[in-house]
C-alpha positions as CSV (number, residue, x, y, z in Angstrom):
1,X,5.5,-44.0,52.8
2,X,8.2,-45.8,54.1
3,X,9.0,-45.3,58.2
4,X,11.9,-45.0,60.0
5,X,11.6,-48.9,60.9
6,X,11.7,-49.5,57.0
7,X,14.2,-46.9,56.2
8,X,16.5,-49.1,58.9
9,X,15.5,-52.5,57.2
10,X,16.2,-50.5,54.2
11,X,20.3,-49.6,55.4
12,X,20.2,-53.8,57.0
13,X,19.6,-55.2,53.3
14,X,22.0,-52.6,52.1
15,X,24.6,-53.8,54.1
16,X,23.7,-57.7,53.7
17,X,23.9,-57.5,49.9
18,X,27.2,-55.1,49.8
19,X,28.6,-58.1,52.1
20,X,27.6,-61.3,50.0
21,X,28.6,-59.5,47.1
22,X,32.3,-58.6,48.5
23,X,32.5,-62.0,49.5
24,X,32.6,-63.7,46.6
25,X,36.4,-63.0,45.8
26,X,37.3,-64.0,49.2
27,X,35.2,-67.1,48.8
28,X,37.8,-67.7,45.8
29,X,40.5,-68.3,48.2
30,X,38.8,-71.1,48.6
31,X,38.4,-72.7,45.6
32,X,41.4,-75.1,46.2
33,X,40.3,-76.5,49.9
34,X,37.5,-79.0,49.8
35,X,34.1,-77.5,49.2
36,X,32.3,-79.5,51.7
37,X,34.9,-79.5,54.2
38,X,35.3,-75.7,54.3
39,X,31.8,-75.7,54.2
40,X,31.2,-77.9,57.2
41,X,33.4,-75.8,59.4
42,X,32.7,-72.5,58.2
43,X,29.2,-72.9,59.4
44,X,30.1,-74.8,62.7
45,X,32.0,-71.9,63.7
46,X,29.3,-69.4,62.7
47,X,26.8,-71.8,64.7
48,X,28.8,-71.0,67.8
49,X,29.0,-66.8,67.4
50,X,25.4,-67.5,66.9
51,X,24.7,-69.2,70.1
52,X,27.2,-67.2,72.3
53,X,25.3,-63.4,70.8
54,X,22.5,-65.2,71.6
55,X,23.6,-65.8,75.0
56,X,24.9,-62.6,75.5
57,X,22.0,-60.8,74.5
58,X,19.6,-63.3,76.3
59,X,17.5,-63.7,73.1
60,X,15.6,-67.1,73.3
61,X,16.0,-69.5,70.4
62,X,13.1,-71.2,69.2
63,X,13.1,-74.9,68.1
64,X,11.5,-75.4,65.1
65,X,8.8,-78.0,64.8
66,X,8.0,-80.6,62.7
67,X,5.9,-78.2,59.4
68,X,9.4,-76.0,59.8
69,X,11.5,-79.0,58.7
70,X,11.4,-78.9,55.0
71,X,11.9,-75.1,54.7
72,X,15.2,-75.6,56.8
73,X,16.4,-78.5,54.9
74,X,15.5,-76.2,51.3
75,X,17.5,-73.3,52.7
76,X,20.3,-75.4,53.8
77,X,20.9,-77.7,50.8
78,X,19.9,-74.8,47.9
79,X,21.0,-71.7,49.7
80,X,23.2,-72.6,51.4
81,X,25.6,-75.6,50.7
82,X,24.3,-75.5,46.7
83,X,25.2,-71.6,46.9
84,X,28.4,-72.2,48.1
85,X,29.1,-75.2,45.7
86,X,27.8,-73.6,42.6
87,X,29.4,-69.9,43.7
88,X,33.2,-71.5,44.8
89,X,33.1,-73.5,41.3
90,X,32.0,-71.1,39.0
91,X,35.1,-69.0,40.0
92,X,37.0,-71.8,38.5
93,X,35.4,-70.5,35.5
94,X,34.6,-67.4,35.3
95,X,36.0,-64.0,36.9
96,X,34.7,-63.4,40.7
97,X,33.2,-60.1,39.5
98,X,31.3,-61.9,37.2
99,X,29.9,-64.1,39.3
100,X,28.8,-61.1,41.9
101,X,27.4,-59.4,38.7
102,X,24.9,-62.6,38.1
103,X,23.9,-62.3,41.3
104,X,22.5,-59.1,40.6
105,X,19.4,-60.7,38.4
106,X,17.9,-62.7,41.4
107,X,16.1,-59.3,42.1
108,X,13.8,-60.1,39.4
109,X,13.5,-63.4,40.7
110,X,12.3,-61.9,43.7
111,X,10.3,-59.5,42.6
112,X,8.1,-61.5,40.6
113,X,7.4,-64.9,42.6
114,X,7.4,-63.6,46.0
115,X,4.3,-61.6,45.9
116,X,2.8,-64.6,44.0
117,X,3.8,-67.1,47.1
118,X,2.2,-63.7,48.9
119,X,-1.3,-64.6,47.1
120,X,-1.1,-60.7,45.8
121,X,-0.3,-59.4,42.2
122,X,3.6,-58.2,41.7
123,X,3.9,-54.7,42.4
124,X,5.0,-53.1,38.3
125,X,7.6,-50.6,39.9
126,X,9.0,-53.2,41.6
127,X,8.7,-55.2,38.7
128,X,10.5,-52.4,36.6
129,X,13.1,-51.8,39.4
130,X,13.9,-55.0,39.3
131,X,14.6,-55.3,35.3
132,X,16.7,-52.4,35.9
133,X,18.8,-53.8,37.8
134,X,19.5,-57.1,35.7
135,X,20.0,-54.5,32.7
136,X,22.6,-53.2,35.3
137,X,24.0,-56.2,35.4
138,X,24.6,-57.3,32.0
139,X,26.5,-54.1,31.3
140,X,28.7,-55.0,34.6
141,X,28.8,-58.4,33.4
142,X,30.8,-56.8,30.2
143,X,34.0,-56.1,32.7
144,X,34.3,-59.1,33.6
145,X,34.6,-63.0,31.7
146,X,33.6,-66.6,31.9
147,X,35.0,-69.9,29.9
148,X,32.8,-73.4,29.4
149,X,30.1,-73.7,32.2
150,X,31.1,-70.5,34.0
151,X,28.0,-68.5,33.3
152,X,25.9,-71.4,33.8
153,X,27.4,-72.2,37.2
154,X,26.7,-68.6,37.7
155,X,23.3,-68.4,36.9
156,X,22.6,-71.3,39.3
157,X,24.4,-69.6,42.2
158,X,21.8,-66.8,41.6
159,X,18.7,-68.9,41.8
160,X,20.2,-70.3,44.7
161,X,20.8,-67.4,46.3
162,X,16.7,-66.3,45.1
163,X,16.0,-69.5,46.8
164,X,17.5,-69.0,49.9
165,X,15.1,-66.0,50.3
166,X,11.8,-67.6,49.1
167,X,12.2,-70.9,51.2
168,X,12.6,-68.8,54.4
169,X,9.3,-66.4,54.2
170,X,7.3,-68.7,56.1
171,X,9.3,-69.8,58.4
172,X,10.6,-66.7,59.7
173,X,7.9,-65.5,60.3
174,X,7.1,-68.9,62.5
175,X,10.2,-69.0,64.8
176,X,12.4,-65.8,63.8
177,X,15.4,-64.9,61.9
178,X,18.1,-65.7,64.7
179,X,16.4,-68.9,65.4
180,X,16.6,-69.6,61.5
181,X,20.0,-68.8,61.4
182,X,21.2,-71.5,64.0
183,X,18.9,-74.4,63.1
184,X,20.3,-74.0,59.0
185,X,23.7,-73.4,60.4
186,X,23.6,-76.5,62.5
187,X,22.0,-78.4,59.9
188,X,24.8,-77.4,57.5
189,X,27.2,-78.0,60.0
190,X,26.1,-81.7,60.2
191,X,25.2,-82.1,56.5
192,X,28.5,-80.9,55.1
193,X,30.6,-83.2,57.9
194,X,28.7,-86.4,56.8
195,X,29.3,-85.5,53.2
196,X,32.6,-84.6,53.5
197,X,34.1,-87.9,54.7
198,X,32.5,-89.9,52.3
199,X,33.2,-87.9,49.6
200,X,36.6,-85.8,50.6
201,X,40.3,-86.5,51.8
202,X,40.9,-84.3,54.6
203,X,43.6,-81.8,55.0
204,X,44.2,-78.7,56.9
205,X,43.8,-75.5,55.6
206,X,46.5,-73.3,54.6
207,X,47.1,-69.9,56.4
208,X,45.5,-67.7,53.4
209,X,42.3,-70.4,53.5
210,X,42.0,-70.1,57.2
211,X,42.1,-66.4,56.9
212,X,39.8,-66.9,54.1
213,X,37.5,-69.4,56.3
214,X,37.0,-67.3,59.2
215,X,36.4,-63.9,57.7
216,X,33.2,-65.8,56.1
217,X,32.2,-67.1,58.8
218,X,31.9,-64.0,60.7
219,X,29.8,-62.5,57.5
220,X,27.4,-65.5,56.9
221,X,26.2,-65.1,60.7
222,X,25.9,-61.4,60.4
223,X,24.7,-61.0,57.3
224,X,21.9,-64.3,57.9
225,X,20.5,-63.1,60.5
226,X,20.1,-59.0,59.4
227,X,18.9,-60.2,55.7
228,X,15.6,-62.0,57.4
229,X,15.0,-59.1,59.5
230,X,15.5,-56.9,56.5
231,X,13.0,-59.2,54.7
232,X,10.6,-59.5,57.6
233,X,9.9,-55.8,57.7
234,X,10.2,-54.9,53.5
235,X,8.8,-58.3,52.4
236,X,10.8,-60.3,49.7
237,X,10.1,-58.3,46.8
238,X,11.1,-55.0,47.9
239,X,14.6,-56.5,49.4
240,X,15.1,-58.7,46.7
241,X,15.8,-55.1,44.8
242,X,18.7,-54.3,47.4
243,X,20.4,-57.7,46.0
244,X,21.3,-55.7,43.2
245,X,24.1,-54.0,45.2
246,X,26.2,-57.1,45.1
247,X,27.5,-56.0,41.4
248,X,29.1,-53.1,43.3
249,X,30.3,-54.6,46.2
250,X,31.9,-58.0,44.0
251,X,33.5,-55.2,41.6
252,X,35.1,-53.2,44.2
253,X,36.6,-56.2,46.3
254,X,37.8,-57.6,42.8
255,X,39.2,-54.3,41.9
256,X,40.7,-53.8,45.8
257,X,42.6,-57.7,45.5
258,X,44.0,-57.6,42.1
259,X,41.8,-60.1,40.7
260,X,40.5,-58.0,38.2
261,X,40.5,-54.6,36.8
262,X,37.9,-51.6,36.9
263,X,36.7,-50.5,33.5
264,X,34.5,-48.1,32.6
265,X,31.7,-50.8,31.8
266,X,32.2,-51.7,35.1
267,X,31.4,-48.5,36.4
268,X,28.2,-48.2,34.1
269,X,26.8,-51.3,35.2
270,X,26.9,-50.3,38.7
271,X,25.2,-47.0,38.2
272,X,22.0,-48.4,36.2
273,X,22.2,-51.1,39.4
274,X,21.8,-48.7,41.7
275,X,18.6,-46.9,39.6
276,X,17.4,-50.1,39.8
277,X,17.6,-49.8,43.1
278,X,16.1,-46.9,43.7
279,X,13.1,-47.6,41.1
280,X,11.9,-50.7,42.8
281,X,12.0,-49.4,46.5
282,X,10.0,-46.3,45.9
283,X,7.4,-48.7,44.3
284,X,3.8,-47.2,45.2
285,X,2.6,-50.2,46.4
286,X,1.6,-50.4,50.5
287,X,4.5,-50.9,52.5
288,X,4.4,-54.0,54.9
289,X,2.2,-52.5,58.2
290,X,2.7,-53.5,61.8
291,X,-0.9,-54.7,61.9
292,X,0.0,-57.3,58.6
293,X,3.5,-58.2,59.7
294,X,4.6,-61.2,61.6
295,X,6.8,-61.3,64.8
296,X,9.5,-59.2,65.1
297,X,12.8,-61.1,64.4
298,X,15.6,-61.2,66.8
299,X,18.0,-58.5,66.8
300,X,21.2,-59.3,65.0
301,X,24.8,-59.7,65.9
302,X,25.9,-56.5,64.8
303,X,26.1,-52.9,65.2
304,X,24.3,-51.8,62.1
305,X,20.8,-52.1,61.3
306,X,20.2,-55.4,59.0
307,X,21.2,-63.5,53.5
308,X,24.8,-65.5,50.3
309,X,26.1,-66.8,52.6
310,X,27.4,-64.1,51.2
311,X,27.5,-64.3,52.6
312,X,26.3,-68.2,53.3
């Protein structure tokens, strides 16, 4: 039975996945600045909130060594910048509650490799939970619509976003989630600055994409850090079920900024989401003990318990 420790991991995955999810219409304001520039300094500003709550808190950040360094550079390059770049461009494309809606299937993602990477068998509730939720998301994905590759960009930004999950396990449990955060953050930082010169004319951003820039900024730090503590205490399968709430959460920012309207579909998609939901987390398989779990991540920057992201 699940414990008041996983009942709050539980409510932190909640909220990280009802965050990335409403972030992807705000991350269309972007769609018009330069990817990697925006990139580059929406992650240096969320490296700095990271080290001053850090700070603040006195929580000690540990530097990775050298086994850490490909699972960094993976969650920087697929879940991170590649999330962004794939996300940002399929809106060109597609409709942003779309693109939340796609999101949706990485559950099953989840659900099936992680326990796999675990050296266990996938748990079949989970497993069923899971294909709830993507049948969840096709309805939802009926309210909204996509030209040329913006289905396909979509689908990408959801293994990305599976990806950004997967590469961390280990590592996480190594150094911590708030340690994680800031390395990938800095790494980003870096990463998208280089690539950005070479490949970008600079320019500064507009009001709106300023606005735009450093509301995500404050959600990618927040919602980092409490998604790996959320995953540290559930395991990857069992949260990767709570990603299914980013349907909801795209749909009702969409709805809330014009950019597109609710239906009834719409509606009906979330519901069999959130079954999903439900399904896979009472899953009779053994919830993650204190004896089998790894070092407990930091706390995070925020007042509620608890990734794309969204918000990376």
């Amino acid at each position: 039975m699940p414990t008041s420790r996983h009942r709050l991991a539980i409510g932190a995955g909640l909220l990280t996945s009802a965050m990335i999810g409403g972030s992807v219409p705000l991350s269309g304001m972007l769609v018009d600045y330069p990817l990697l520039t925006g990139q580059s300094m929406r992650y240096g500003v969320g490296a700095v909130l990271l080290v001053a709550w850090a700070s603040a808190r006195r929580i000690p950040i540990t530097a990775p060594k050298l086994r850490d360094a490909p699972a960094l550079l993976a969650i920087v390059a697929v879940g991170m910048l590649g999330f962004n770049a794939f996300m940002i461009t399929a809106q060109r494309h597609a409709d942003p509650g779309l693109v939340a809606a796609v999101l949706g299937g990485s559950p099953l993602v989840l659900a099936a490799i992680a326990p796999l990477m675990a050296k266990r068998r996938p748990a079949v509730r989970t497993l069923l939970g899971a294909s709830v939720v993507v049948a969840g998301v096709v309805v939802l994905s009926g309210g909204g619509s996509w030209e040329g590759p913006g289905l396909l960009l979509a689908v990408l930004t959801m293994l990305c976003e599976a990806g950004f999950t997967l590469f961390a396990v280990g590592v996480v449990r190594r150094i911590g989630g708030l340690s994680v955060a800031l390395w990938c953050h800095v790494i980003a930082t870096v990463a998208g600055a280089c690539l950005a010169v070479v490949l970008e004319p600079w320019r500064a951003p507009t009001t709106r994409e300023w606005t735009a820039l450093s509301v995500v900024a404050v959600l990618t730090v927040v919602a980092f850090v409490i998604w790996y503590q959320a995953v540290g205490v559930l395991g990857a399968d069992r949260a990767g079920v709570l990603i299914g709430v980013m349907p909801a959460a795209g749909l009702v920012v969409s709805v809330a900024v014009g950019s597109q309207g609710l239906t009834l579909t719409g509606v009906a998609g979330v519901a069999v989401v959130g079954a999903g939901c439900v399904i896979g987390l009472l899953s009779r398989s053994p919830w993650p003990s204190a004896a089998r779990r790894g070092p407990r991540p930091a706390a995070a920057p925020s007042t509620s318990p608890t990734p794309r992201d969204p918000v990376r």
